[in-house]
SELO-470585 format. One record per residue (C-alpha): residue number from 1; z negated, y, x. Coordinates in nm, 2 decimals. Layout:
<nodes>
{NUM, {Z, Y, X}}
...
</nodes>
This chain:
<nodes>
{1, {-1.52, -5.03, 6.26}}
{2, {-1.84, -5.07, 6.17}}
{3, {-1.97, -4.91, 5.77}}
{4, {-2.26, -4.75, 6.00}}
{5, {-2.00, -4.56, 6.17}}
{6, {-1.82, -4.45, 5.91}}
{7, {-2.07, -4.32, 5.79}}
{8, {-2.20, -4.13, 6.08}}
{9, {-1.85, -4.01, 6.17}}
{10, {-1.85, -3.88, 5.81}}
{11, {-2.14, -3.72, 5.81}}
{12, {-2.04, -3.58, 6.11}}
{13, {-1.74, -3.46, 5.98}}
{14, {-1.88, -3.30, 5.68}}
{15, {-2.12, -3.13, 5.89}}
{16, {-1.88, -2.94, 6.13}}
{17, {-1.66, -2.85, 5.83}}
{18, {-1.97, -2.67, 5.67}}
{19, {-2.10, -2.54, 6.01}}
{20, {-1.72, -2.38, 6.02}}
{21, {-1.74, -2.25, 5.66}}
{22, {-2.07, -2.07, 5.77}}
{23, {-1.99, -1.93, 6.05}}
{24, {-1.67, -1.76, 5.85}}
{25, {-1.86, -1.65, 5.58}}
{26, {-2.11, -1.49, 5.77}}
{27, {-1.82, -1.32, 6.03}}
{28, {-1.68, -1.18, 5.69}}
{29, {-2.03, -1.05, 5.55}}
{30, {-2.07, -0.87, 5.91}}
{31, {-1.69, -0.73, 5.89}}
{32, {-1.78, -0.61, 5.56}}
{33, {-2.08, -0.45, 5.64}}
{34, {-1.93, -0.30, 5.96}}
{35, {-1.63, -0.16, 5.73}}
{36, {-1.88, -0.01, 5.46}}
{37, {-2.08, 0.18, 5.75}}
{38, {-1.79, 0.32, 5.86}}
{39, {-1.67, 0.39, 5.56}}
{40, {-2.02, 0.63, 5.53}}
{41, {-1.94, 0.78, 5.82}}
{42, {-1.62, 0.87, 5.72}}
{43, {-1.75, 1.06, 5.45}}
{44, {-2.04, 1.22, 5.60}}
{45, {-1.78, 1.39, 5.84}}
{46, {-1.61, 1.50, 5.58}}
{47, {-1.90, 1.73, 5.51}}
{48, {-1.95, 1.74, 5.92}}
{49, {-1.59, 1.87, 5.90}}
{50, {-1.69, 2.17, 5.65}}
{51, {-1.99, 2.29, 5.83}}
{52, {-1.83, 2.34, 6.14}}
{53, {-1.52, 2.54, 6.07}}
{54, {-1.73, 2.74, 5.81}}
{55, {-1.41, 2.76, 5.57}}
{56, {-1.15, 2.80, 5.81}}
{57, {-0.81, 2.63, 5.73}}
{58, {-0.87, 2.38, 6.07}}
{59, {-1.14, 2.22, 5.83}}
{60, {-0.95, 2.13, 5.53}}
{61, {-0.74, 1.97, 5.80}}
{62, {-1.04, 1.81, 5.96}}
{63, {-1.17, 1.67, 5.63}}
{64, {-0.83, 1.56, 5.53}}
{65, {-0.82, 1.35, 5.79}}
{66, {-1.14, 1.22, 5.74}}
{67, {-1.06, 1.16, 5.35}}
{68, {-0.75, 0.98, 5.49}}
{69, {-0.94, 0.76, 5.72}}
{70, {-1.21, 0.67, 5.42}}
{71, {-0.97, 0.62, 5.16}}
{72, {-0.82, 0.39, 5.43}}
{73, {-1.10, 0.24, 5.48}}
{74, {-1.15, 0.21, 5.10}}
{75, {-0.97, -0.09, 4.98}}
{76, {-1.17, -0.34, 5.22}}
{77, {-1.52, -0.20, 5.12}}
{78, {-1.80, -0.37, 4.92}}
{79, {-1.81, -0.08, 4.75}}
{80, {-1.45, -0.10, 4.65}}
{81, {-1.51, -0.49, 4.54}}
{82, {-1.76, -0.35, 4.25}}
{83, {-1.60, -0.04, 4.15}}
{84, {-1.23, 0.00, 4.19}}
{85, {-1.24, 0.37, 4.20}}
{86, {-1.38, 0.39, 4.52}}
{87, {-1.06, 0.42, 4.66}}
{88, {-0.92, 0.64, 4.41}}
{89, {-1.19, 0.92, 4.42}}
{90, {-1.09, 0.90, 4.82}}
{91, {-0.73, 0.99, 4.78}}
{92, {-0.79, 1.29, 4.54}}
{93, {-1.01, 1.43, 4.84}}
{94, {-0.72, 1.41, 5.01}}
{95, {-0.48, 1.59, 4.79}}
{96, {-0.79, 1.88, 4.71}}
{97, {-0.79, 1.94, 5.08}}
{98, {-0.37, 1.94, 5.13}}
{99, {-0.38, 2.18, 4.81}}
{100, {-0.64, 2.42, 4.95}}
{101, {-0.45, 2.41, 5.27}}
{102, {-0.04, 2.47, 5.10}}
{103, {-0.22, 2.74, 4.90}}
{104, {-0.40, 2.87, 5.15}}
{105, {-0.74, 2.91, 4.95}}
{106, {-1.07, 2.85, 5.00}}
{107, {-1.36, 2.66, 4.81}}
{108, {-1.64, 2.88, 4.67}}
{109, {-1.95, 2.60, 4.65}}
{110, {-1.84, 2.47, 5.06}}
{111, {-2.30, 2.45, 5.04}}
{112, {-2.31, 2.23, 4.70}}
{113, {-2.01, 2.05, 4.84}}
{114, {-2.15, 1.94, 5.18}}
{115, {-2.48, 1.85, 4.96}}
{116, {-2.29, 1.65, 4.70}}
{117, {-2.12, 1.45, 4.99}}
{118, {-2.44, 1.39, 5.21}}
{119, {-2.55, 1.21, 4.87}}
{120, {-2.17, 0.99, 4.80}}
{121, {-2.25, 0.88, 5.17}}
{122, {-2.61, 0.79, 5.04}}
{123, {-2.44, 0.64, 4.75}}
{124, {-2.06, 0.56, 4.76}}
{125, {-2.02, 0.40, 4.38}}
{126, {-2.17, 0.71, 4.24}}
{127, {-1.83, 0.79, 4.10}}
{128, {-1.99, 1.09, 3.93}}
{129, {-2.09, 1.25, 4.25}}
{130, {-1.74, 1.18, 4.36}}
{131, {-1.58, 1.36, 4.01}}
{132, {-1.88, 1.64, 4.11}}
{133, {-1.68, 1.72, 4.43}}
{134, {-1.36, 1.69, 4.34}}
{135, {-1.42, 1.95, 3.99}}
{136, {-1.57, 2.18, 4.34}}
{137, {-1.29, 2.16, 4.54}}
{138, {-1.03, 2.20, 4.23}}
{139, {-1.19, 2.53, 4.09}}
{140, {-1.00, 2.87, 4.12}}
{141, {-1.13, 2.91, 4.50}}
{142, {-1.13, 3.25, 4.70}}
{143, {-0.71, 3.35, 4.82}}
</nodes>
């Protein structure tokens, strides 16, 4: 063989392994991406979840399940990559809504707290926000 054809079968070769790392890189940026929208939208139904029931027991349910699928979600976030208590703050949802529901008791701020998460969906590292909602929903609420 001839060194001219090494070295265009080499070049060749390096250039389809590089087109291949590419095109997995950028499948994995746009699975990521994908993930953190859904991830939003998880949590803006959450608040969807509160405003429609207006208090009733069928929406801690509702936003349970919502706070199940986010914190699901969670672990596979961008979000999650830079601040590992995005997934944390997402199963103590889930544990304020299952205690409002055993106790059967309802949250006094459900305004401030549909407010609060229309702005973590803005903003999903704002672990404050996130510690915001969770001191809402853990407050001596109505029996």
């Amino acid at each position: 063989m001839k060194p001219i054809n090494k070295l265009v079968g080499g070049l060749l070769l390096v250039s389809l392994l590089f087109n291949v790392y590419m095109l997995s890189e950028g499948n994995q940026k746009v699975a990521t991406k994908k993930v953190d929208q859904e991830f939003k939208v998880s949590i803006r139904r959450i608040a969807s979840a509160l405003i429609s029931e207006n208090g009733d027991y069928g929406s801690y349910l509702l936003a349970m399940e919502h706070s199940s699928r986010a914190n699901s979600l969670s672990r596979f976030t961008s979000y999650a990559k830079r601040n590992g208590n995005v997934g944390g703050y997402t199963a103590e949802f889930i544990n304020a809504f299952r205690n409002l529901i055993l106790n059967k008791k309802q949250v006094k701020e459900t305004d401030e707290i549909i407010d609060l998460l229309s702005k973590l969906a803005a903003n999903p590292e704002s672990i404050e926000t996130a510690g915001n909602i969770l001191i809402l929903l853990n407050e001596e609420s109505i029996p």
